[in-house]
C-alpha positions as a printed Julia matrix, in Angstrom:
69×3 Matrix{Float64}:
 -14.62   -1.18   -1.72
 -12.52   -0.02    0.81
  -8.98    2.24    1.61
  -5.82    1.55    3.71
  -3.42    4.34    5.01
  -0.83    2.6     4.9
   2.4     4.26    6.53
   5.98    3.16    8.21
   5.59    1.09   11.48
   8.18   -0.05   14.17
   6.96   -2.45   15.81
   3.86   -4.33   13.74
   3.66   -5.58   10.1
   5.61   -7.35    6.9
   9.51   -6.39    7.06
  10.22   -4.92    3.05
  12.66   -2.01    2.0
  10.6     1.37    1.98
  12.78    4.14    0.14
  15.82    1.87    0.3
  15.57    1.76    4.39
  14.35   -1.23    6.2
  10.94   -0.75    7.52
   8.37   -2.78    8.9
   4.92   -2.2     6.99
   1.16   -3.38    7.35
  -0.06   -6.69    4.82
  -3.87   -5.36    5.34
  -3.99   -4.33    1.52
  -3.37   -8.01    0.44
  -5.14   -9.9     3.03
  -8.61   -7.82    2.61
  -7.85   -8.29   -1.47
  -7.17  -11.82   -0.97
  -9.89  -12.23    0.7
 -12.93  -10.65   -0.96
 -10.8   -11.13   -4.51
 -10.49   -7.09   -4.63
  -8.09   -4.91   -6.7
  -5.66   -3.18   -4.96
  -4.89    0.63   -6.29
  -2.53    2.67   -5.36
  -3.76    6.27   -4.89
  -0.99    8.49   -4.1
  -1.26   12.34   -2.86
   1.54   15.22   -3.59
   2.16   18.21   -2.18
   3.41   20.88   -4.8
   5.92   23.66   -3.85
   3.36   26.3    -3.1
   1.53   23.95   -0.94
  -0.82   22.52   -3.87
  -2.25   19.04   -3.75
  -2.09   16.23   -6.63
  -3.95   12.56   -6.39
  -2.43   10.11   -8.7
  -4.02    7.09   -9.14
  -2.18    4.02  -10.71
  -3.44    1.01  -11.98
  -4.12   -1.97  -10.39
  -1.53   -4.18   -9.07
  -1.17   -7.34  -10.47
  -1.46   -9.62   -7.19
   0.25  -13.38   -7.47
  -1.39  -16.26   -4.91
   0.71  -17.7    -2.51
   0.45  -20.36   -0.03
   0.76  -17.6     2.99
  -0.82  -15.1     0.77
């Protein structure tokens, strides 16, 4: 098992549209899962109005093989 904090980058990473902006992003969450044929699961943490915390957690994503991938 392990986690990624994944975040926004400028200068490092996969181009892709994050929250309809271009952004450059890291590919670390596919190549580990890729490569020791791990789920990837998006765990996701909000902050409330008064300052409270939720974790989601969604299922796992359905990963498709590629050549570079």
């Amino acid at each position: 098992m392990f986690r990624v904090l994944a975040s926004r980058s400028r200068s490092e990473g996969v181009p892709t549209t994050f929250f309809g902006a271009r952004a450059i992003t890291t590919s670390v969450a596919a190549l580990l899962a890729r490569r020791y044929k791990s789920p990837v699961v998006p765990v996701f943490c909000i902050r409330g109005p008064q300052g409270d915390l939720t974790i989601r957690v969604e299922p796992p994503l359905k990963l498709e093989r590629s050549k570079d991938m």
